[in-house]
SEDRENZA-483214 format. One record per residue: x, y, z of N, C-alpha, C in turn; residue number from 1. Coordinates in nm, 3 decimals, m for minus. Last residue first. Example, Ala and Ser with C-alpha at 12.3 -4.5 7.8 and 13.67 -1.06 7.14 Angstrom:
! residues 2
SITE     nc1     nc2     nc3    cac1    cac2    cac3     cc1     cc2     cc3 resi
SITE   1.285  m0.225   0.708   1.367  m0.106   0.714   1.290   0.003   0.787    2
SITE   1.319  m0.569   0.780   1.230  m0.450   0.780   1.320  m0.330   0.780    1
***
This chain:
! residues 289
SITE     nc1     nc2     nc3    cac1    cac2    cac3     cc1     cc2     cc3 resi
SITE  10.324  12.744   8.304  10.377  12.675   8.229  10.324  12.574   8.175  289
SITE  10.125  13.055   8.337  10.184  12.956   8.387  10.228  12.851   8.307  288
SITE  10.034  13.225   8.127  10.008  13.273   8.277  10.078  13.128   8.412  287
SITE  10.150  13.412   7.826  10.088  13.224   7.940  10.139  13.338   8.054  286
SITE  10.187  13.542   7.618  10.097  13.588   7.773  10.034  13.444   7.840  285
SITE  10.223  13.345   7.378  10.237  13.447   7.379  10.109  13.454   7.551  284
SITE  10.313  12.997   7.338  10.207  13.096   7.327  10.229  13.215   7.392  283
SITE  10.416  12.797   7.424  10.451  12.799   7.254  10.371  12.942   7.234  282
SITE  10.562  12.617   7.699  10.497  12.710   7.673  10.520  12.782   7.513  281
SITE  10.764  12.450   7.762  10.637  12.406   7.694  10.550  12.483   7.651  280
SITE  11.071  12.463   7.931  10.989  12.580   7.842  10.908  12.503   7.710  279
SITE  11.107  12.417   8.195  11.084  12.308   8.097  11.029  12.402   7.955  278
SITE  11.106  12.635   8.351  11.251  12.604   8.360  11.223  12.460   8.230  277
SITE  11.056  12.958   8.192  10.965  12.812   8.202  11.080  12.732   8.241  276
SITE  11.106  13.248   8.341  11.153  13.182   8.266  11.140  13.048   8.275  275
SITE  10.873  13.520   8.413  10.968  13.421   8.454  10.994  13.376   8.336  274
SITE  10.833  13.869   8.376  10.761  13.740   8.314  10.928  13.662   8.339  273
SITE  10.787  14.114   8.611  10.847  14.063   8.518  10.796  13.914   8.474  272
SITE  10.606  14.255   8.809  10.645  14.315   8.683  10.773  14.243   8.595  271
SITE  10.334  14.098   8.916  10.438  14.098   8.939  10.478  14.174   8.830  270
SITE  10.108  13.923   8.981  10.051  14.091   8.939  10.216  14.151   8.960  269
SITE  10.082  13.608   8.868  10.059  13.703   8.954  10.051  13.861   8.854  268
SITE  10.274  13.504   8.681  10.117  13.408   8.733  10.026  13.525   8.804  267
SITE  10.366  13.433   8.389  10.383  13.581   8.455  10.250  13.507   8.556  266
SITE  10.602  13.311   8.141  10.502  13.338   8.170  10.500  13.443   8.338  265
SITE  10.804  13.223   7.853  10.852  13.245   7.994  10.627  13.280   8.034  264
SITE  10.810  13.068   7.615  10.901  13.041   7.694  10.882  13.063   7.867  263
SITE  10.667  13.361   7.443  10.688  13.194   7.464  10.817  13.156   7.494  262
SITE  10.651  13.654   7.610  10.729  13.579   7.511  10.684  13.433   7.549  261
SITE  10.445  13.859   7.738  10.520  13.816   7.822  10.515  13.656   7.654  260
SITE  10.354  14.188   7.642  10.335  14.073   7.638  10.393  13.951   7.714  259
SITE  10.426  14.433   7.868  10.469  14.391   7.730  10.435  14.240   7.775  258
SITE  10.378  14.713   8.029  10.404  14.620   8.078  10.356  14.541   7.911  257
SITE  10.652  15.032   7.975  10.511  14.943   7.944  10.474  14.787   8.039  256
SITE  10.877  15.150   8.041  10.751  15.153   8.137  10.604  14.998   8.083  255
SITE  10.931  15.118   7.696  11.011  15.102   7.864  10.862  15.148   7.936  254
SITE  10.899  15.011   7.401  10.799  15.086   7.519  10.847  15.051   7.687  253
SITE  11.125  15.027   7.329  11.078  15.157   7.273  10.938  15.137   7.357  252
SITE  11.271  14.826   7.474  11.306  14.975   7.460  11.226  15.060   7.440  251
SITE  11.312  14.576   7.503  11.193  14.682   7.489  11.181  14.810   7.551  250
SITE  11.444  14.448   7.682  11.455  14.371   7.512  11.298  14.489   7.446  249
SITE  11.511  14.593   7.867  11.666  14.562   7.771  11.588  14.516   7.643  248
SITE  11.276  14.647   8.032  11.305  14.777   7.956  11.453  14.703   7.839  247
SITE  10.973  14.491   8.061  11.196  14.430   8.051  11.226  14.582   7.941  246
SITE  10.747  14.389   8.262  10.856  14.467   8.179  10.966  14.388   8.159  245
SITE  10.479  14.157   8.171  10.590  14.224   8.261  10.642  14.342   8.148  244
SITE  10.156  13.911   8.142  10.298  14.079   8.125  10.334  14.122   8.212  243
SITE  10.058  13.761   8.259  10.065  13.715   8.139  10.166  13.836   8.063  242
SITE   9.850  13.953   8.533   9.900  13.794   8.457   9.952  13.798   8.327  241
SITE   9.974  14.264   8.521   9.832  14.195   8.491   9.919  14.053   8.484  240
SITE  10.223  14.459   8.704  10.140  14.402   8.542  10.023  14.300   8.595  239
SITE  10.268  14.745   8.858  10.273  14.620   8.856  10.142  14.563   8.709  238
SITE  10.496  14.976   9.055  10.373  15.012   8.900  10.408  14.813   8.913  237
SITE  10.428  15.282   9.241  10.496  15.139   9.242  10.386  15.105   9.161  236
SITE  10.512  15.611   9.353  10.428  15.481   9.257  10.549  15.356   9.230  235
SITE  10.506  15.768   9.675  10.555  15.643   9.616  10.495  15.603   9.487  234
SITE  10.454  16.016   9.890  10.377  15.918   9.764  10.487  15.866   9.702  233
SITE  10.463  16.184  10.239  10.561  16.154  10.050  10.489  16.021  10.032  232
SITE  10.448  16.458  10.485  10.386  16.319  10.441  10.408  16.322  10.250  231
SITE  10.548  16.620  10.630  10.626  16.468  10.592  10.546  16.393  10.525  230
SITE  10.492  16.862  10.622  10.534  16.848  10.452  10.638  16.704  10.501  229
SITE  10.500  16.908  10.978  10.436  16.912  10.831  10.537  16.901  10.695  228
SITE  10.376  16.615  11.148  10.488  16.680  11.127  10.473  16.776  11.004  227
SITE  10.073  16.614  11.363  10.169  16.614  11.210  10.286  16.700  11.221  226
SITE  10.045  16.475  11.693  10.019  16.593  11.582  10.137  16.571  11.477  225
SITE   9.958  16.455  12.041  10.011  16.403  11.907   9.993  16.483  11.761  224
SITE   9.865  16.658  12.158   9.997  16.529  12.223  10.042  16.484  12.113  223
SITE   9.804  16.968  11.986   9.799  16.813  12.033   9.848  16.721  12.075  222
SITE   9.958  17.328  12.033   9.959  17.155  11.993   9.879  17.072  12.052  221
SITE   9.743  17.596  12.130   9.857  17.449  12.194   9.857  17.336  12.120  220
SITE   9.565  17.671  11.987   9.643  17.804  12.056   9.769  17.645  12.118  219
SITE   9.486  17.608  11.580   9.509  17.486  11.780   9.617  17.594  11.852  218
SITE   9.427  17.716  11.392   9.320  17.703  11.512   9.349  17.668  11.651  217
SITE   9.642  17.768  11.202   9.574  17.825  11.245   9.434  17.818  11.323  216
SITE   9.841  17.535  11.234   9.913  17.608  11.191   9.811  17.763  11.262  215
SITE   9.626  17.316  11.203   9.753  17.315  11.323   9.784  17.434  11.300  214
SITE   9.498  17.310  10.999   9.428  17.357  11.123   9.549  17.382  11.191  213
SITE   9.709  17.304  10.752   9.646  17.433  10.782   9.605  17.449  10.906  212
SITE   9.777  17.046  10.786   9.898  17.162  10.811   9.787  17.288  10.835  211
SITE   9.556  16.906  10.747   9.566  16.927  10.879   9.720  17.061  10.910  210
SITE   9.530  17.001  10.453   9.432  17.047  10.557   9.472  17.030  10.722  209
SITE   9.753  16.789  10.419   9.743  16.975  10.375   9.649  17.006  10.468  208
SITE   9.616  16.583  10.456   9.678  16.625  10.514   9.779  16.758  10.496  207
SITE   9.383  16.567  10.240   9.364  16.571  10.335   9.487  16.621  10.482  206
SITE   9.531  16.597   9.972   9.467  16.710  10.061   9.382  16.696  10.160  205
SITE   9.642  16.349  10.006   9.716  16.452  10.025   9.674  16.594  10.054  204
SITE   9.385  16.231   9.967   9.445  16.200  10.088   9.616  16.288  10.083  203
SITE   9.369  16.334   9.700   9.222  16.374   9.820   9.309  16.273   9.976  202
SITE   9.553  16.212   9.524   9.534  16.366   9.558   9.427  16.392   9.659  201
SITE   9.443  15.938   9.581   9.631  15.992   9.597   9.605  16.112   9.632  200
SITE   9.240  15.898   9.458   9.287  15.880   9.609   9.368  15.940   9.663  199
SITE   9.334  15.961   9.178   9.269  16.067   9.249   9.246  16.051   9.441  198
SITE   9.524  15.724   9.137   9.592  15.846   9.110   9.468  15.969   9.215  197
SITE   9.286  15.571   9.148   9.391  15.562   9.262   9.473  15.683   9.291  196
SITE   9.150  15.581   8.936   9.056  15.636   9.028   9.196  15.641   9.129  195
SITE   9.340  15.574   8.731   9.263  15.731   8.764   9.218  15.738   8.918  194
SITE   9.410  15.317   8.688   9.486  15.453   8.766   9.411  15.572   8.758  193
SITE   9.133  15.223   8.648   9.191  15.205   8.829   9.290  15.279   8.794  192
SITE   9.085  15.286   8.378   9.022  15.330   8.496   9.057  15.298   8.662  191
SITE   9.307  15.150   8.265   9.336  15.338   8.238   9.216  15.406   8.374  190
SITE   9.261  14.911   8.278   9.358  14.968   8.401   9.338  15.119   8.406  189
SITE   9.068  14.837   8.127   9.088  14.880   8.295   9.153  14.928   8.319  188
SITE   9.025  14.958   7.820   9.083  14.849   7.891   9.117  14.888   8.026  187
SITE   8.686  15.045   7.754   8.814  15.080   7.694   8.868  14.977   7.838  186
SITE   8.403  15.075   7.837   8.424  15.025   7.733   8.604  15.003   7.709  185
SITE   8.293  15.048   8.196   8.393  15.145   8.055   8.387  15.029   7.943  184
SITE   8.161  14.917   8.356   8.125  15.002   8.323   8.144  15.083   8.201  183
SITE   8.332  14.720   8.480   8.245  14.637   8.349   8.179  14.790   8.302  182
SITE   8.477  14.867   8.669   8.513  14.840   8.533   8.501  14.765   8.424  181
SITE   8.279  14.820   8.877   8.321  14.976   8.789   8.403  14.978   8.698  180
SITE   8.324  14.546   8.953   8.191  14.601   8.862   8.218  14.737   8.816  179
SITE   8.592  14.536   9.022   8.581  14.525   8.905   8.430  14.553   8.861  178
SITE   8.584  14.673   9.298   8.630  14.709   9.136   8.603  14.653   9.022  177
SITE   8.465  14.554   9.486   8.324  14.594   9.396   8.432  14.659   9.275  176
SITE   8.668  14.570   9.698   8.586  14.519   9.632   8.493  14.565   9.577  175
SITE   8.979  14.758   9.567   8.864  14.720   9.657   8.801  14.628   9.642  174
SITE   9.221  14.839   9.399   9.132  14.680   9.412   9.037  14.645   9.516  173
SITE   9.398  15.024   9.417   9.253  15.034   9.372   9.201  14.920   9.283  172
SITE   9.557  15.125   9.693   9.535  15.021   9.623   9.423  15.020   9.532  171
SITE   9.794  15.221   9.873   9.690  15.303   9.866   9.711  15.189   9.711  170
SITE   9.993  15.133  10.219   9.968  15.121  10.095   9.854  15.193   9.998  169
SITE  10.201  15.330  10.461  10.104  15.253  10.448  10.082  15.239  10.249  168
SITE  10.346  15.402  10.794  10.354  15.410  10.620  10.219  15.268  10.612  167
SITE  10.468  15.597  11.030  10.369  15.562  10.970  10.362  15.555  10.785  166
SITE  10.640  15.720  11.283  10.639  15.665  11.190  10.568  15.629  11.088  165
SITE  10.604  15.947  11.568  10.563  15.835  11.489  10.601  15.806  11.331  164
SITE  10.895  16.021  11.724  10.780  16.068  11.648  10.768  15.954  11.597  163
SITE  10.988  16.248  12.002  10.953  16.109  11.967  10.856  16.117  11.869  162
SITE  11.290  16.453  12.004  11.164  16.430  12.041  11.150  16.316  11.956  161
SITE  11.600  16.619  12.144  11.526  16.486  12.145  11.384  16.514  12.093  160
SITE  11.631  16.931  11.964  11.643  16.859  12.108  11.615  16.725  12.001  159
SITE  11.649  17.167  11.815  11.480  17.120  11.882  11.532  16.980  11.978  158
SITE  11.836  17.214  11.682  11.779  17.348  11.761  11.673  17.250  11.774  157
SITE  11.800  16.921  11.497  11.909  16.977  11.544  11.811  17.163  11.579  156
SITE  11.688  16.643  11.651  11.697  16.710  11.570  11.760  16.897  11.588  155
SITE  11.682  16.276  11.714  11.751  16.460  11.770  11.701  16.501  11.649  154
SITE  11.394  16.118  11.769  11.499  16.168  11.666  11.517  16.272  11.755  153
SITE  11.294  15.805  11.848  11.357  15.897  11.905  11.438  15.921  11.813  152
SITE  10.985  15.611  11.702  11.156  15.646  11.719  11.130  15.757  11.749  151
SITE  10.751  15.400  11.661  10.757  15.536  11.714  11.000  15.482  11.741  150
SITE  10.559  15.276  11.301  10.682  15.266  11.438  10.689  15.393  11.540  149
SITE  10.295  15.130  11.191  10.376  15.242  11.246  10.482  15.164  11.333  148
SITE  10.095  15.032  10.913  10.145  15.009  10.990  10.262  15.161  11.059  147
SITE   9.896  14.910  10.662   9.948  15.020  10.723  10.012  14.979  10.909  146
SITE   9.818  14.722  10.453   9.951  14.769  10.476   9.991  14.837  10.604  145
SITE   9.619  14.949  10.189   9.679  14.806  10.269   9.806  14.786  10.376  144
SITE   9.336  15.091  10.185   9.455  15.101  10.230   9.518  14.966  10.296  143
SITE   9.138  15.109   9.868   9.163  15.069   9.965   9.312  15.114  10.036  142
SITE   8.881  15.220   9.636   9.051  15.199   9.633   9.042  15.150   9.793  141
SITE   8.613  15.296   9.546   8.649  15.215   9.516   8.876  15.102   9.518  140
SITE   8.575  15.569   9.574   8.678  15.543   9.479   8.742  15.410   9.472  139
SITE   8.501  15.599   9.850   8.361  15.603   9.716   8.470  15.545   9.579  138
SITE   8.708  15.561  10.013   8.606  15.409   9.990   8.505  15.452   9.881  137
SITE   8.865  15.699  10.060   8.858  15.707   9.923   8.795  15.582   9.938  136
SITE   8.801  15.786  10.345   8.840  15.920  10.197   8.825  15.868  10.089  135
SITE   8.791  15.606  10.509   8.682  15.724  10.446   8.679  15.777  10.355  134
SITE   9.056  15.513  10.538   8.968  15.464  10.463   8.840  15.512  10.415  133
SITE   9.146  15.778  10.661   9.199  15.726  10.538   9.111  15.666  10.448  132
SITE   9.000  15.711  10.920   9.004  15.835  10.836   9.020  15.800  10.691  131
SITE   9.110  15.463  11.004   8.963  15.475  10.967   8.955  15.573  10.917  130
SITE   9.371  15.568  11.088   9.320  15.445  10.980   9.193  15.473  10.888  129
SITE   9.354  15.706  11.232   9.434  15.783  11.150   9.375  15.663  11.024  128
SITE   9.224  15.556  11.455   9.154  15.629  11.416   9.214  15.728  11.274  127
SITE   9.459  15.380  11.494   9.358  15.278  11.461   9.255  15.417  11.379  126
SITE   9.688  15.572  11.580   9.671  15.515  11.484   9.541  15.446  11.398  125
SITE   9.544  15.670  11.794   9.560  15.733  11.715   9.545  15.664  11.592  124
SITE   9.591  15.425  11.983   9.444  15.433  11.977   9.461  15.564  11.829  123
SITE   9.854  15.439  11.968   9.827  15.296  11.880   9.640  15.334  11.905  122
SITE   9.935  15.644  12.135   9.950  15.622  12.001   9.891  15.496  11.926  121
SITE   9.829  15.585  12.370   9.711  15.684  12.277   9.791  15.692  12.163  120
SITE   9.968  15.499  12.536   9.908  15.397  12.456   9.788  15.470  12.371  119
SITE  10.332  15.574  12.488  10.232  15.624  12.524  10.042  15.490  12.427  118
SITE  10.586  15.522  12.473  10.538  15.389  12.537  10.347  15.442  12.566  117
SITE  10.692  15.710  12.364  10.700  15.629  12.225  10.595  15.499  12.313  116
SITE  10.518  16.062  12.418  10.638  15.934  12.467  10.577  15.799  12.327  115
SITE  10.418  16.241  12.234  10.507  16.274  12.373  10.589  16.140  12.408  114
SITE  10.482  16.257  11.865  10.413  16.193  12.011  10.476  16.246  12.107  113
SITE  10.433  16.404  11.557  10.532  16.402  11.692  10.419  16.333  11.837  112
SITE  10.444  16.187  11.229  10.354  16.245  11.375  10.479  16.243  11.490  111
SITE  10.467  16.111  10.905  10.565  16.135  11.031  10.455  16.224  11.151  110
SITE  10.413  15.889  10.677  10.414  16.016  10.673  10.493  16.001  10.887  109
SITE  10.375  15.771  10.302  10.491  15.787  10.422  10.486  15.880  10.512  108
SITE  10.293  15.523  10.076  10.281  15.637  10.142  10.353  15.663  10.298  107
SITE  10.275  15.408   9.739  10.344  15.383   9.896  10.344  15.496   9.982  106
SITE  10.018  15.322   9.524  10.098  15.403   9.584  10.206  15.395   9.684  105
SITE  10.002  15.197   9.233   9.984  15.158   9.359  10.079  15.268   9.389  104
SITE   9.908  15.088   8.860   9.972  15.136   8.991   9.928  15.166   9.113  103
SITE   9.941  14.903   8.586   9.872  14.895   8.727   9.939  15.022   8.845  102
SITE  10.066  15.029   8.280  10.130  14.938   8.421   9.935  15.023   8.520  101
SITE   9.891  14.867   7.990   9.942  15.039   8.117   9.979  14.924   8.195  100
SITE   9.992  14.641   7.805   9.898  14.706   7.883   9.999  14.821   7.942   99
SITE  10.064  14.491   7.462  10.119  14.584   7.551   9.965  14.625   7.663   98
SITE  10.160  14.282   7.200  10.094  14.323   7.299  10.108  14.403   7.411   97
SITE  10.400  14.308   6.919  10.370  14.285   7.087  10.220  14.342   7.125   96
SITE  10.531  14.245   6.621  10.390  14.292   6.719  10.443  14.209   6.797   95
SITE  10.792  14.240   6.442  10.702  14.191   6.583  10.638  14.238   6.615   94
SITE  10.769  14.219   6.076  10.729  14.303   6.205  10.699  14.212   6.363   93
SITE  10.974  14.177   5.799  10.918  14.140   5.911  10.883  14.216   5.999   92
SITE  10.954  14.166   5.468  10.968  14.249   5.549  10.874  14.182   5.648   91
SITE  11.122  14.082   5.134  11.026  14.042   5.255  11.059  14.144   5.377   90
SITE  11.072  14.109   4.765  11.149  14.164   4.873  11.045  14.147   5.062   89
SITE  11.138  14.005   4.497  11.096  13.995   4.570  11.170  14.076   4.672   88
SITE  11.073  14.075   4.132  11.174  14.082   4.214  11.111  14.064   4.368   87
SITE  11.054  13.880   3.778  10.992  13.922   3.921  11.119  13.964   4.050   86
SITE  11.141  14.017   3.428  11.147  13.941   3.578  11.106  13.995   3.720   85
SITE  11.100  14.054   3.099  11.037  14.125   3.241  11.092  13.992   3.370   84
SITE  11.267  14.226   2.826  11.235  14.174   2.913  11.198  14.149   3.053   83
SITE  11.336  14.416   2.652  11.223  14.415   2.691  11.192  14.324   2.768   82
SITE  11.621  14.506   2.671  11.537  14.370   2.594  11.404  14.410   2.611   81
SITE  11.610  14.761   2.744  11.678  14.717   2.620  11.595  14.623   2.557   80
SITE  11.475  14.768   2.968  11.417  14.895   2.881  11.480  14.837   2.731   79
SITE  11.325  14.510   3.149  11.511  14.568   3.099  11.414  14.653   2.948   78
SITE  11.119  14.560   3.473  11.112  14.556   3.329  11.273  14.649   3.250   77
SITE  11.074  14.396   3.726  11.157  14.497   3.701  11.112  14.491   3.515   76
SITE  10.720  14.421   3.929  10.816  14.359   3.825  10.950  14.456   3.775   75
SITE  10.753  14.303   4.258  10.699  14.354   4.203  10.822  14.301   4.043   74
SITE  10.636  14.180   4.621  10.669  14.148   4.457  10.606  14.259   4.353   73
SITE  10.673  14.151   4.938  10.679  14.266   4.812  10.711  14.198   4.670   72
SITE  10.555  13.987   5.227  10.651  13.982   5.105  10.581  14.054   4.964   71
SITE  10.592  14.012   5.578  10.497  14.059   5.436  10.596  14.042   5.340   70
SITE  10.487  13.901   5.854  10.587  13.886   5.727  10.525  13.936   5.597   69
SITE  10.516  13.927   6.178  10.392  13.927   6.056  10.490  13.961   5.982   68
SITE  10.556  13.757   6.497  10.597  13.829   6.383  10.511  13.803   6.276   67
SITE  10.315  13.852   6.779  10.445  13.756   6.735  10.509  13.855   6.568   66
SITE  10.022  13.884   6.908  10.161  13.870   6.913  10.269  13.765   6.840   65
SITE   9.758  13.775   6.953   9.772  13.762   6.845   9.901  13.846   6.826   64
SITE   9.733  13.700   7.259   9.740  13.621   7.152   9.777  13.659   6.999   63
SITE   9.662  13.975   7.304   9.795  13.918   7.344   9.784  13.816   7.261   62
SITE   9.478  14.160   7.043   9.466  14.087   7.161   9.629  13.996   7.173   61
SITE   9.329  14.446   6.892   9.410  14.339   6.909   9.437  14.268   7.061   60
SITE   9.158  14.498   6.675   9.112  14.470   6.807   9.222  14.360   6.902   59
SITE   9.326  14.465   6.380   9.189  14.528   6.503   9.173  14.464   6.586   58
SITE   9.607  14.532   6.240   9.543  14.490   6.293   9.451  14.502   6.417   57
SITE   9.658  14.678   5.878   9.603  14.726   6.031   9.539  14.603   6.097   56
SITE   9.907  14.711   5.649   9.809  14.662   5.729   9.771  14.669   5.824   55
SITE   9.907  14.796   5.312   9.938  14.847   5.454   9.836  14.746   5.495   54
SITE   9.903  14.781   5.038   9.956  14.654   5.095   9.979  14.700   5.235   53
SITE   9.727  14.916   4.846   9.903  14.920   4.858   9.980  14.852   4.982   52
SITE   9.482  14.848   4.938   9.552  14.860   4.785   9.679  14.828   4.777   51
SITE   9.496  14.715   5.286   9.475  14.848   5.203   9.501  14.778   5.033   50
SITE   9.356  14.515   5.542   9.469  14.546   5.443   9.431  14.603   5.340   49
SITE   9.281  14.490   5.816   9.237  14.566   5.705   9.356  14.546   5.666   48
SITE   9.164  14.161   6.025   9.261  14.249   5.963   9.223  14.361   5.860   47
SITE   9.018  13.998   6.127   9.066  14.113   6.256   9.202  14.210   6.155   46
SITE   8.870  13.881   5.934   8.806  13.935   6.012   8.871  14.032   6.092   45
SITE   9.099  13.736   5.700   9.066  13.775   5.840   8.994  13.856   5.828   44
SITE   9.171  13.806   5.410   9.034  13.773   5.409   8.999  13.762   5.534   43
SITE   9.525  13.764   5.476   9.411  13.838   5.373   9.265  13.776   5.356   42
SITE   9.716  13.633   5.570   9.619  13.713   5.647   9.479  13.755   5.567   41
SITE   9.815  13.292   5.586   9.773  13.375   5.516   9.662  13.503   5.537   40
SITE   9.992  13.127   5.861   9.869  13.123   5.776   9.869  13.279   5.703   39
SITE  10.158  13.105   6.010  10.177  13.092   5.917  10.072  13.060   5.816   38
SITE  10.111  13.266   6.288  10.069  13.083   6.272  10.102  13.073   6.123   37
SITE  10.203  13.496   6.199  10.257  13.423   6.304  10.245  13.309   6.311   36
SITE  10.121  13.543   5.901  10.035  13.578   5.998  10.174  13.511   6.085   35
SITE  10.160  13.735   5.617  10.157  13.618   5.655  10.143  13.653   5.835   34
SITE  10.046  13.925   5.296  10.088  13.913   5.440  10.032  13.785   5.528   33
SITE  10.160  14.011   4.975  10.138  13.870   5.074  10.196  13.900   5.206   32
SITE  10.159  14.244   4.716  10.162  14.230   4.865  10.118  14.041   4.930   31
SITE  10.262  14.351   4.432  10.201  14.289   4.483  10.247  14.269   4.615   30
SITE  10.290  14.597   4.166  10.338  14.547   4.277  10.189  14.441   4.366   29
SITE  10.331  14.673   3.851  10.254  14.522   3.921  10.314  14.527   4.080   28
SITE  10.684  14.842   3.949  10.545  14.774   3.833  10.469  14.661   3.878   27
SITE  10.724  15.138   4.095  10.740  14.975   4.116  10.616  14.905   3.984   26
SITE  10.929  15.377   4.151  10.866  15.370   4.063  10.835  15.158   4.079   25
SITE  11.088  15.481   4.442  11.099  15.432   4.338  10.968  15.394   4.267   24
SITE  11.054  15.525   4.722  11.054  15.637   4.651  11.077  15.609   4.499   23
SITE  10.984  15.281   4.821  10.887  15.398   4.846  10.912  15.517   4.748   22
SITE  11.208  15.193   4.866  11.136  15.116   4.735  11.031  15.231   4.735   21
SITE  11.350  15.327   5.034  11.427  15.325   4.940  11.322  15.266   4.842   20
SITE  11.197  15.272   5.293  11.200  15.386   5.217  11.241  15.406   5.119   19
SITE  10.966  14.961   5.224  11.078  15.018   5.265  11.139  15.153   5.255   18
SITE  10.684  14.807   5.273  10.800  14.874   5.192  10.852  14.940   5.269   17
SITE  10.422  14.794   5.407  10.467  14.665   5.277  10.606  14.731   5.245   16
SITE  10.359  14.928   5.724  10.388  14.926   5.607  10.488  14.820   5.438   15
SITE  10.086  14.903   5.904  10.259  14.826   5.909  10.254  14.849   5.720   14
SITE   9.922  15.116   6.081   9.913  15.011   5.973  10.043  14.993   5.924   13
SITE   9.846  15.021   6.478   9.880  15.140   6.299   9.892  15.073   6.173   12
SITE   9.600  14.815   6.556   9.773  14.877   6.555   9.745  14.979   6.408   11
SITE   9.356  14.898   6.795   9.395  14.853   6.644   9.545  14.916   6.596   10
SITE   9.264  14.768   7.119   9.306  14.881   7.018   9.352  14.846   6.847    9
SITE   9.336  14.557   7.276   9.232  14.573   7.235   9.187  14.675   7.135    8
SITE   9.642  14.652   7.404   9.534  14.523   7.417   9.380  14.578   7.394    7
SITE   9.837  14.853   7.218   9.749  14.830   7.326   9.642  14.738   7.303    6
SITE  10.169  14.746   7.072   9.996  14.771   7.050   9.917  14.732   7.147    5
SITE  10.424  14.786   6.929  10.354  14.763   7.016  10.222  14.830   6.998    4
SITE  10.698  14.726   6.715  10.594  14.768   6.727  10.523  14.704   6.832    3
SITE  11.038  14.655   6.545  10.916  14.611   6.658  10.803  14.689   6.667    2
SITE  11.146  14.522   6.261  11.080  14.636   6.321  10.993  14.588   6.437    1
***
C-alpha cells in the first residue's frame, strides 16, 4: 500500500489488517510495528499507536519515508481439540513524503505599435515593466524574465499591422520571502502560492482595466496600445531540493512533488529527482550524491 503524507503533518493511521481479517473474529490479537531502519516503533516520540494496532505518524518529515511493516498475530483456537496455534500475518506500507508543487506563472501579452523600428517601443516597454513591478512588490513576488519582440501580422479585414510581443515571468521569491514565511506556522509553499496565485489576479486586473480605458476614454488610440483579451497565464509548477514528480511510479499523488527515492536526488528547484550515476545515496530527499 502506498500512502503519502504532507511534510510536517501527521499521516492517517495505517491500518494492522486487512478486510477479510477485519471482519473475522481474532483471539489475543497482537500488533508489531517496524520502522524503515528496522527498528521497533512502539515507544517513539513521533508515533501513536492505538489498542488495535493503527498507526499514526506525527509530524512527519522526508526522512522518515520508506516502508513500515506491521506484523498481525493472533490465535486460531481447533473447537475439536482444543488446541491453540499462533497465526501470523505481515502488512507493508510505503510512506512517502510529499510537498505542494511551487508555482510560477508565464505570462503573455500583445501591444499594437506603429512601426517595429519605433524607439518609444523599448521606452514603453521599460515603463510596462516598472508598472508590473508595482503591482505586486507588497506581495512579496517579482517579474523575471521579461522581455519583447515586435512582428508584422496580417490579419485578416485589418491589413498589415505591427505588434509587440511581450512575455514575461511572475515569481514569488522576492526578497524578504522568506521572512513572510517564518510568519506561518504550516509548510511554505501553501503561502507563496497564494501570494503569487493573487499577483496573478491583480496583474490581470490590471490589464482588464486598460481594456476598459481604451474602450471608454481615449476619442484616438495611443501609438501604442493593448491588444485586448491577449494577455494569457501559464502555471509552471517546480519542487523544493530533494522532490520531484514522476506521475508513472505515483499515481495516486500525480501533481505532487514526492520525496525523491534512495538512489536518485534533486539539487535545484527542478521537477524531477536524477539518477546517482554511483548510487551512494541510502536516504530518502538527498539533495546531491
Amino acid at each position: 500500500v502506498y500512502v503519502y503524507v504532507k511534510v510536517l503533518t501527521n499521516s492517517p493511521f495505517l491500518v494492522c489488517m486487512d478486510l477479510a481479517h477485519s471482519e473475522e473474529e481474532l483471539i489475543d490479537p497482537k500488533y508489531f510495528w517496524v520502522a524503515p531502519s528496522g527498528k521497533k516503533l512502539e515507544g517513539q516520540r513521533y508515533v501513536n499507536i492505538t489498542q488495535t494496532g493503527d498507526l499514526m505518524l506525527m509530524g512527519f518529515k522526508e526522512s522518515m519515508s520508506g516502508a513500515y511493516t506491521c506484523i498481525l498475530s493472533h490465535k486460531i483456537l481447533d473447537t475439536t481439540t482444543q488446541e491453540e496455534r499462533e497465526a501470523f500475518k505481515t502488512y507493508t506500507f510505503m510512506v512517502y513524503a510529499y510537498r505542494e508543487a511551487d508555482h510560477t506563472y508565464k505570462a503573455f501579452v500583445r501591444f499594437i505599435t506603429k512601426r517595429c523600428e519605433l524607439k518609444a517601443n523599448h521606452w514603453f516597454f521599460k515603463k510596462l515593466k516598472k508598472a508590473l513591478r508595482n503591482i505586486i512588490t507588497d506581495l512579496k513576488c517579482q517579474i523575471l524574465e521579461p522581455s519583447y519582440k515586435c512582428h508584422s501580422v496580417n490579419i485578416p479585414k485589418r491589413g498589415l499591422l505591427h505588434e509587440l510581443f511581450v512575455t514575461f515571468q511572475v515569481n514569488p521569491f522576492a526578497p524578504g520571502w522568506e521572512e513572510v514565511c517564518r510568519q506561518v506556522t504550516y509548510v511554505c509553499e501553501e503561502m507563496t502560492n497564494m501570494r503569487v496565485q493573487k499577483a496573478r489576479d491583480q496583474i490581470k486586473e490590471f490589464f482588464d482595466k486598460w481594456t476598459y480605458t481604451l474602450k471608454h476614454k481615449f476619442q484616438t488610440l495611443p501609438a501604442i496600445h493593448y491588444v485586448d483579451n491577449s494577455f494569457s497565464m501559464t502555471r509552471v509548477d517546480s519542487c523544493q531540493p530533494g522532490f520531484g514528480k514522476n506521475d508513472t511510479n505515483h499515481k495516486d499523488c500525480a501533481g505532487c512533488c514526492v520525496v525523491c527515492d534512495p538512489g536518485t536526488y534533486s539539487p535545484n528547484n527542478e521537477v524531477t529527482c536524477q539518477t546517482c550515476t554511483r548510487p551512494r545515496v541510502k536516504e530518502y530527499g538527498a539533495r546531491s550524491c
